[in-house]
C-alpha positions as CSV (number, residue, x, y, z in Angstrom):
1,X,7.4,-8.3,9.1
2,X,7.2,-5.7,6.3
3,X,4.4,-5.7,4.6
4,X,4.0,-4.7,1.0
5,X,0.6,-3.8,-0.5
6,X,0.3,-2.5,-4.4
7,X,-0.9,1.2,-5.0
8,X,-3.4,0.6,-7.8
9,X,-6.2,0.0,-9.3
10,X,-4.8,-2.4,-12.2
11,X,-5.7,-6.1,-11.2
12,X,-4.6,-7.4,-14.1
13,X,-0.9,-6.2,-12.4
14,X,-1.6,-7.2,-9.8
15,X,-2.1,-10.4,-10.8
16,X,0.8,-10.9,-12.3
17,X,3.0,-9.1,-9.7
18,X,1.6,-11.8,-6.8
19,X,3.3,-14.8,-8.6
20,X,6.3,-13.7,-7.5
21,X,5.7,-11.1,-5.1
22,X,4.4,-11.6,-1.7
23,X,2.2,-9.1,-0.9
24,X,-0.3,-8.0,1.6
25,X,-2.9,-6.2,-0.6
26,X,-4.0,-3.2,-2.6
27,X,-5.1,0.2,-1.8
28,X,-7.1,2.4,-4.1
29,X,-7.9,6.4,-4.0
30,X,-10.0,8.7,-6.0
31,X,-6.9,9.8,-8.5
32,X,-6.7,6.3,-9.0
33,X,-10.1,5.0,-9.8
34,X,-10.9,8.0,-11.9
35,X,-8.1,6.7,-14.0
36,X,-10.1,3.5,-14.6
37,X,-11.2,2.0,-18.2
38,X,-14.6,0.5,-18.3
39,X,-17.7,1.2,-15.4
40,X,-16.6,1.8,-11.5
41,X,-19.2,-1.6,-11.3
42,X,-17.1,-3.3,-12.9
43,X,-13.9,-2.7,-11.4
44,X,-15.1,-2.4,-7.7
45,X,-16.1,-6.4,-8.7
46,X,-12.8,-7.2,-10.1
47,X,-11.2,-5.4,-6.6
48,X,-13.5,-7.3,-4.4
49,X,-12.7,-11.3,-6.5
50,X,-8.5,-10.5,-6.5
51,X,-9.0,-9.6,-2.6
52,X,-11.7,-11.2,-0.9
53,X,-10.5,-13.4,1.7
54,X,-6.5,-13.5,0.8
55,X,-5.6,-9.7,0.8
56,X,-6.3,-6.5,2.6
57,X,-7.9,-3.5,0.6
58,X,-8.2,-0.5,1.6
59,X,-10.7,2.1,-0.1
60,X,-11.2,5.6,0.4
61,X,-14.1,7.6,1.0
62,X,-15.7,9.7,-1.5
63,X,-17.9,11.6,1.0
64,X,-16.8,14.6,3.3
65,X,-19.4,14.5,5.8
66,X,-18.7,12.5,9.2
67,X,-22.2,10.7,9.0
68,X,-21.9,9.7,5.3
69,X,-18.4,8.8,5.8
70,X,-19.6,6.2,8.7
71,X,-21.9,5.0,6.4
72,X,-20.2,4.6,3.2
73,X,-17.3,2.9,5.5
74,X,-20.9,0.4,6.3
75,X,-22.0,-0.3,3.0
76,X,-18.5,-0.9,1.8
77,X,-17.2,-3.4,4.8
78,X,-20.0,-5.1,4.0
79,X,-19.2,-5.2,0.3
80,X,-15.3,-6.1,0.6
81,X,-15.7,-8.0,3.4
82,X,-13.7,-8.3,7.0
83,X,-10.5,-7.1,5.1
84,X,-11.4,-4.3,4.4
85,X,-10.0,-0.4,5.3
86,X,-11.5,2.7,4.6
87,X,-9.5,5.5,3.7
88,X,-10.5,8.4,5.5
89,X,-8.4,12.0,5.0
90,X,-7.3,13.6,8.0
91,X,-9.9,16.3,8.5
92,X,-11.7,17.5,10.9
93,X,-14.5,16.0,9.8
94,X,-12.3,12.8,8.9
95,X,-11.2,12.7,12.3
96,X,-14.4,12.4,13.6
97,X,-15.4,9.5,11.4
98,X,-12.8,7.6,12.3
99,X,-13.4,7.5,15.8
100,X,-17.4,6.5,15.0
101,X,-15.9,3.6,12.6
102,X,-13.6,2.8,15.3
103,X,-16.3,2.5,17.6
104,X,-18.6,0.4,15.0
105,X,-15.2,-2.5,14.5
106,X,-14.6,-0.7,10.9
107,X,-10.8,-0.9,10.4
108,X,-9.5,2.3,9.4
109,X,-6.4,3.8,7.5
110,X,-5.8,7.4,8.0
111,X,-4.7,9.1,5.0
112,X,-3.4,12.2,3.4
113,X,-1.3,12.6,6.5
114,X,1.7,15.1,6.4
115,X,2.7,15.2,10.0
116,X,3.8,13.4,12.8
117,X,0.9,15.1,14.9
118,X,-1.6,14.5,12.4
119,X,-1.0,11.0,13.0
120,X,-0.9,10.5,16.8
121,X,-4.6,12.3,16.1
122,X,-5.9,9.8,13.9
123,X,-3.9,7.0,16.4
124,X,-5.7,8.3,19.6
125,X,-8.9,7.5,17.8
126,X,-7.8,4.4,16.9
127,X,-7.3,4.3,13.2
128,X,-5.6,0.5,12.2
129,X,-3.1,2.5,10.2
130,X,-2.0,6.3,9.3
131,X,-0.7,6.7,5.8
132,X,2.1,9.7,5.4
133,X,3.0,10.8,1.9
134,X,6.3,10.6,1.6
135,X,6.9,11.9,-2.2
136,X,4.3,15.0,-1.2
137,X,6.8,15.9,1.7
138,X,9.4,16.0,0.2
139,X,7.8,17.8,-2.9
140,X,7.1,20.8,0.2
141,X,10.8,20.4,1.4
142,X,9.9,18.5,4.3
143,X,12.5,15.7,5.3
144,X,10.0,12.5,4.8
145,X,12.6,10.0,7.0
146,X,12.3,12.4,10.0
147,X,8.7,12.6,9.8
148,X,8.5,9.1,9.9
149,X,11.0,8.8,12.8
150,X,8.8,10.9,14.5
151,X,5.4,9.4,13.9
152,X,7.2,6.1,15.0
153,X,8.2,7.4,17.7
154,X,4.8,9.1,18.9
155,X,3.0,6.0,18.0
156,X,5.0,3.6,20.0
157,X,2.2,3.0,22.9
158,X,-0.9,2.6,20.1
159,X,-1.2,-0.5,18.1
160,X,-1.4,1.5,14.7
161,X,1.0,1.1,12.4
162,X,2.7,3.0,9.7
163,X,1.3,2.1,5.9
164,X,3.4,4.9,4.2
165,X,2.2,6.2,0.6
166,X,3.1,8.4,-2.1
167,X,6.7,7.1,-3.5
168,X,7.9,8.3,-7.1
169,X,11.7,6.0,-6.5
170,X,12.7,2.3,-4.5
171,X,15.0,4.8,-2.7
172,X,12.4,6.3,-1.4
173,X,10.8,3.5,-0.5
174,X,13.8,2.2,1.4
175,X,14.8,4.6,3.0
176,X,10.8,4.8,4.7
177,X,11.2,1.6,5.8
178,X,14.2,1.9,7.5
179,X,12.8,4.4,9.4
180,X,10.2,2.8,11.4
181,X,7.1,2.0,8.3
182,X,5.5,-1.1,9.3
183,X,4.4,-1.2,5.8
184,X,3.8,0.5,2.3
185,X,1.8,0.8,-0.5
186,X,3.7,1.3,-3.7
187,X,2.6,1.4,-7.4
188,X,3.5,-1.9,-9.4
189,X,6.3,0.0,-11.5
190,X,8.4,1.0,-8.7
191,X,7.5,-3.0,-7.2
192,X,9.0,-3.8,-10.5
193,X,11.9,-1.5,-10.4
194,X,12.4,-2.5,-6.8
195,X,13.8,-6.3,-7.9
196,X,15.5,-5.4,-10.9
197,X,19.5,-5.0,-11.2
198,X,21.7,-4.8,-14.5
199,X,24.1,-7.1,-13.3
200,X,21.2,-9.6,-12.4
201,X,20.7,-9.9,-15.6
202,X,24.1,-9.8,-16.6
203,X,24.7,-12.5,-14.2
204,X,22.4,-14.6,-15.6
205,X,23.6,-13.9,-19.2
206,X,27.0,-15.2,-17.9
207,X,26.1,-18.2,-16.4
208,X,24.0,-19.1,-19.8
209,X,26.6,-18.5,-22.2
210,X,29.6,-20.7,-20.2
211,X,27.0,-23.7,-19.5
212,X,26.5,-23.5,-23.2
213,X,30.1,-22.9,-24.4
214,X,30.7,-26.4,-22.4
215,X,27.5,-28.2,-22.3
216,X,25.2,-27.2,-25.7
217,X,21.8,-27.6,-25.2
218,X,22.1,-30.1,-22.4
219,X,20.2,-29.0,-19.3
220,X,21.9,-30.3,-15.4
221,X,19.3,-32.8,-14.8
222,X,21.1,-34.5,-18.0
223,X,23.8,-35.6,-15.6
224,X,22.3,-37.3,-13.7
């Protein structure tokens, strides 16, 4: 099953974009919460009520060095809870800390990953998920679908799954999927885009206008 999650720290959005789509939780980054109105308190709160218990959030680290990455990974767990991920960059250093959280049941979600070997490293240490950026690939010329094929394919023996980031288009987004993502994280504007069609609406402009050339106001339950 493909799982959705929203890329973003707007919970207000969120809100609103889980009554009527089913998703599998949120993900956060620096870029993101530094974009933030009102204190980092105050929206780590709001983060933990929409999530706690229903969704998955994942939450990346803010420190570099592997100790202090193992422990901000502790003090946050215990904060969000047994959903959560933390987000740890592909570094040396990174790749380090996610073999200690590994080792201490933290789930992890590689990120910042560019390559297909980048992510079998972060697998064999036994990271939950690796997140490739697609839109940064492709921004360097790299061909995003093949770099998923291949991760895909070097990941088939590990349980870690594919949580791809970094989409500017649904096409994009598509096309990832259909190459092996188990999952992605998108921003709510392209989950918004994703549903919309003009003809959708046109459609249902149709049907409204020739019940109500025929039937006025009356509604269907009228006939019975």
């Amino acid at each position: 099953m493909t799982k959705i999650l929203i890329d973003s720290a707007d919970i207000k959005k969120a809100r609103e974009i889980e009554k009527y789509y089913t998703i599998a939780g949120i993900t956060t980054n620096p870029t993101i919460l530094s974009k933030i109105e009102g204190s980092l308190e105050d929206k780590l709160k709001e983060l933990k009520e929409f999530t706690y218990g229903k969704y998955e959030v994942h939450v990346q680290t803010t420190e570099s060095e592997v100790e202090k990455i193992v422990e901000e990974a502790k003090k946050l767990r215990d904060y969000f809870g047994e959903s959560f991920y933390i987000k740890i960059p592909v570094t040396k250093a990174g790749l380090e800390a996610i073999k200690l959280c590994s080792k201490e049941n933290i789930r992890v979600t590689a990120t910042a990953i560019l390559t297909a070997m980048q992510a079998l490293a972060a697998a064999k240490n036994g990271a939950n998920y690796v997140a490739p950026y697609v839109n940064r690939m492709e921004n360097v010329g790299q061909d995003a679908k093949e770099a998923i094929l291949e991760i895909s394919n070097l990941l088939i023996d590990y349980p870690t799954e594919i949580l791809a980031a970094s989409f500017k288009n649904v096409k994009q987004v598509q096309d990832i999927l259909r190459c092996g993502a188990e999952a992605a994280t998108i921003a709510p504007e392209i989950i918004e885009a994703s549903i919309w069609h003009p003809y959708t609406d046109k459609s249902v402009f149709d049907f409204e206008k020739d019940w109500e050339n025929r039937f006025g106001d009356k509604k269907i339950v009228d006939g019975i």
